[in-house]
N, C-alpha and C positions, 0 to 999 in steps of 0.2 A: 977709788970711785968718787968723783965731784957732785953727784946726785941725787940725791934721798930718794927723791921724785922723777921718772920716766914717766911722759905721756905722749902716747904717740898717735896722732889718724882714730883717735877714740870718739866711736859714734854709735848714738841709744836711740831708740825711739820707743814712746810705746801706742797703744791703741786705748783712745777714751771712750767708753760707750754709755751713750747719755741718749732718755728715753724723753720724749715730749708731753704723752699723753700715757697714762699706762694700759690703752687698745693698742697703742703701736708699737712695733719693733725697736729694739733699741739700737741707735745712730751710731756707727764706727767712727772716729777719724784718730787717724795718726797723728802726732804730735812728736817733733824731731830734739829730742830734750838734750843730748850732745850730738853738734854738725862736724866732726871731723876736728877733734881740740889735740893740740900740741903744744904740753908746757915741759919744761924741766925747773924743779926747784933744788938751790943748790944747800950741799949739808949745812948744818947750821942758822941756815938764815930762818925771818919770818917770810912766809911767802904769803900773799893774800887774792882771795878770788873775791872781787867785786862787783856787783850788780844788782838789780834787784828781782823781785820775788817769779818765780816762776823763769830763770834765767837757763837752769842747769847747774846753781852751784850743789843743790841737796843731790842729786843723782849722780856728778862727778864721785861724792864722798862716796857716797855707797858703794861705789866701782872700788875705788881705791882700798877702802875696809875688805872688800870683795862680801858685798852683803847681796850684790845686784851683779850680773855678767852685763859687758857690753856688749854691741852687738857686731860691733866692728873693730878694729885697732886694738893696739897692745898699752898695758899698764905697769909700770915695775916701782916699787918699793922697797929701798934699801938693796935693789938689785934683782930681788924676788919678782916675778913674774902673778902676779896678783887673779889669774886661774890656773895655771899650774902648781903652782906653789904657792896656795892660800893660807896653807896652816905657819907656814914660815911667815906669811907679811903679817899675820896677826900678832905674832910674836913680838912683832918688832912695832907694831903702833897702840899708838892709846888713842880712843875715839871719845870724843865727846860730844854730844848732840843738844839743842836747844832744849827738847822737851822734858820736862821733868819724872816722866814714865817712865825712863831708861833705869830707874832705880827701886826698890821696892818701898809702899811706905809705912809698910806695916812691921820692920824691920828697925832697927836702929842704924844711924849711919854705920857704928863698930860693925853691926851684924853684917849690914851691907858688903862693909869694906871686904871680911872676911869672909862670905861668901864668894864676893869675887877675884879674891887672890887664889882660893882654890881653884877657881876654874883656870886660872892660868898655872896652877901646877906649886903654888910656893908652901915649902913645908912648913908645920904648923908653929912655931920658932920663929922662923925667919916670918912666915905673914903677918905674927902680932907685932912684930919689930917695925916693919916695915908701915900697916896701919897708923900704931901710937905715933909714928913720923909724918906720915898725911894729916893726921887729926892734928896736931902742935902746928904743923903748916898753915893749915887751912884756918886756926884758931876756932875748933870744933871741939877740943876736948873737954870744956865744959859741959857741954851737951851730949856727948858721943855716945848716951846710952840712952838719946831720947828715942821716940820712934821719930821718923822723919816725918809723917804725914802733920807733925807739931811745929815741924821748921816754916821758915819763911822763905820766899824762892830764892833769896838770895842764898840763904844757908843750903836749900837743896842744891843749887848750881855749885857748891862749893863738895856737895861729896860728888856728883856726877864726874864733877874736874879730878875728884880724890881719884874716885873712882880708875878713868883713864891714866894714872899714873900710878896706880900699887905696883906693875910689872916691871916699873921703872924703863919705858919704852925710850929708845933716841928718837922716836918719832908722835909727832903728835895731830891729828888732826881733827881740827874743832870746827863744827859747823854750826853759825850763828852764836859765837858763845857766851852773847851778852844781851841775845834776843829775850825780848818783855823784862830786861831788870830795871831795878832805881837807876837812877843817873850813877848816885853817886858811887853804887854798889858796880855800877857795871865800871867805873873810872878804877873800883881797886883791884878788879879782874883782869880787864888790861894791862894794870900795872905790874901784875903779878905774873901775868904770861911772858911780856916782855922782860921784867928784871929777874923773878927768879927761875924761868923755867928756859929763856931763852940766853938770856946775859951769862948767867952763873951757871946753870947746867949744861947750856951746849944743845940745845935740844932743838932738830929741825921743827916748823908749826908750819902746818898748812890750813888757814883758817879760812871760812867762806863768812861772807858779810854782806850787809847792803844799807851799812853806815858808813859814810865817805869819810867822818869824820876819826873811826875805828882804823880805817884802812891808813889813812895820812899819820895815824901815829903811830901804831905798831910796826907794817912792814916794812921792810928791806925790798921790798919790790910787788907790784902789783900787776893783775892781770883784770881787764876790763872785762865781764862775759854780760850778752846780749843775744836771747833767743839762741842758746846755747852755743854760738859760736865767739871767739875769740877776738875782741876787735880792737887792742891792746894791751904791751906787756912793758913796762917799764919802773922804777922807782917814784915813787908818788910827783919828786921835784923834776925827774925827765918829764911827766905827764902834764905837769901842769906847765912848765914852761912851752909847749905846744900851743897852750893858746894866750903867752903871757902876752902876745900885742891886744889883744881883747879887754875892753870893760866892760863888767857889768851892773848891769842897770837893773833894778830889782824895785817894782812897784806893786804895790797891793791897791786894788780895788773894789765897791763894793757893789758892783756892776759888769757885765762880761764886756771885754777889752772886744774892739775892732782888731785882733789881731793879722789880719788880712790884708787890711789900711796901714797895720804898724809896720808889716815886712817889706811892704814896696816902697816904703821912705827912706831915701839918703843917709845914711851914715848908721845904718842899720845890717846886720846881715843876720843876726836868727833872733826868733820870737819863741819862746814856749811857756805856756800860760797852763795854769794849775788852780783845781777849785778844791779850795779845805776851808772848813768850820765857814760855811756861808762869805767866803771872802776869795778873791780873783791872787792869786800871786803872779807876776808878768816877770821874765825874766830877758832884757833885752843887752842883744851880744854888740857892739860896737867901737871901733878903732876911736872914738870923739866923744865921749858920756858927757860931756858937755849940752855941742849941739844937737847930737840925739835931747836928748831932756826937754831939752827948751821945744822941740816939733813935736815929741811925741806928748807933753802935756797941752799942749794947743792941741793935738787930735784928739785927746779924751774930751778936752774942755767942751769941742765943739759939738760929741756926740754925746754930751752931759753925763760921762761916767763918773763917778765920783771916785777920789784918788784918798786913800787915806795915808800913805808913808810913800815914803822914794829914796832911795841911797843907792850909793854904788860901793861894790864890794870886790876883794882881790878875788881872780879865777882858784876853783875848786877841783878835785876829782871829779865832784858830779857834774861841774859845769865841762869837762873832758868827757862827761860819758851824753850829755848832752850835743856835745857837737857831733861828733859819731854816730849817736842814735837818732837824734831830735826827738827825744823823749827823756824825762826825770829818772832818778832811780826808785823812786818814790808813788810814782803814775798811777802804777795798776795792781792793786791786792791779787795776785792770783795761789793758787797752791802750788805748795813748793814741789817742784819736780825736776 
């Protein structure tokens, strides 16, 4: 079998009901959270599902863990059939989740750990053995008898990760698994997934993200997801080479861009403009970042925007999920589903 991962014509929806006043009824609408997705990822590799918040990556996992049914199409893990055979694909995965709630923290990590080896069945021997080896990994053994709610989030993200590996699963799949860390904490997570859990053990990872810069280093191939359907699957460098005739032109302003004015201009073909921390970010796509520049700060000039930086930058994953969507991965806060 070449596949860790089947996914086949898999499609979720569910119903949001949100009330306006609370004399009125509360509003139905459906919301299409996977549109018919088909991916395979093959054994061993990193696979990575990118995009951002409210896309369908967190509701894909929950299928695949079998925490959630879909409503449509078939899912297989390690061959396993992920509603018929749920008790078998748990077997075979370790799940890890952003939220630091997945762990108890009134516990010690030890206790943690071996709490949860029992539930997967390992005798009491073999789970301290197995433990005392996550904790030396993870470099938690100094602490492993603290309670966690004492940890720092990094340290908590390090038993959650303990946690999904005491069964010693070939499969692993991490959703978000460096979401709210330090930079630098989340660079030795990365490191750690890719060198020793991927390189050296062999281990399939199927991780959801909606850090571009996460997905460009870890995987072996990526999947773009947008309003839960599928709108690219290839290796970060097939991806970006798609739009390598493009330059980008990237200006900050402290005033809202004409971008209207910007897109009907010559040597121009996409605009998408972003407002953070009281500042305009312009990102503008064209064949000539030359004389683009030179027209497009004469049109701010003339409609006295003020420009505070301008540079031009090589194409990105997000600038690939940008021309597909014309929108950021970054856009829109919504909850994750």
């Amino acid at each position: 079998m070449n596949f860790s991962i089947e996914i086949i014509n898999l499609y979720k929806k569910f119903v949001e009901r949100k009330r306006k006043f609370y004399i009125l009824p509360k509003e139905k609408k459906e919301v299409v959270a996977l549109n018919h997705v088909n991916l395979r990822v093959k054994r061993g590799e990193i696979f990575g599902l990118l995009g951002p918040n409210g896309a369908g990556k967190t509701t894909l996992i929950k299928i695949l863990s079998t925490l959630i049914l879909p409503d449509e199409g078939e899912a297989y893990v390690d061959g396993y059939d992920v509603i018929r055979e749920a008790g078998k694909v748990r077997s075979r995965i370790g799940l890890m989740t952003g939220g630091e709630r997945s762990i108890y923290w009134k516990l010690t990590a030890r206790e943690n750990l071996l709490f949860f080896a029992k539930l997967y069945k390992l005798d009491k021997k073999a789970a301290e053995k197995r433990v005392n080896e996550l904790l030396e990994l993870m470099d938690l053994k100094e602490r492993a008898d603290d309670k966690v709610e004492d940890y720092s989030s990094g340290m908590k993200m390090k038993v959650i990760l303990a946690k999904a590996l005491i069964h010693d699963p070939p499969i692993l799949l991490l959703d978000e698994p460096t979401l709210g860390l330090d930079p630098n904490f989340a660079r030795e997570i990365r490191k750690f997934i890719k060198e020793e859990l991927n390189e050296k053990e062999g281990k399939t990872i199927f991780l959801t993200t909606h850090y571009m810069e996460e997905a460009d280093m870890l995987c072996d191939r990526i999947a773009l997801i947008d309003r839960g359907e599928i709108i690219r699957i290839g290796t970060p460098e097939e991806l970006k080479r798609e739009i390598s005739t493009r330059n980008v032109l990237v200006l900050e302003t402290l005033d809202e861009p004409p971008t209207k004015e910007l897109e009907a201009m010559s040597y121009i073909e996409q605009v998408v403009t972003s407002l953070s921390n009281g500042k305009y970010e312009i990102k503008i796509y064209t064949k000539n970042s030359v004389e683009a520049a030179r027209e497009v700060l004469n049109v701010l000039n003339n409609v006295k925007v003020r420009v505070v930086s301008l540079k031009v930058e090589e194409p990105t994953l997000e600038d690939v999920f940008i021309k597909y969507t014309g929108r950021r991965l970054k856009d829109e806060e919504q909850s994750s589903v």
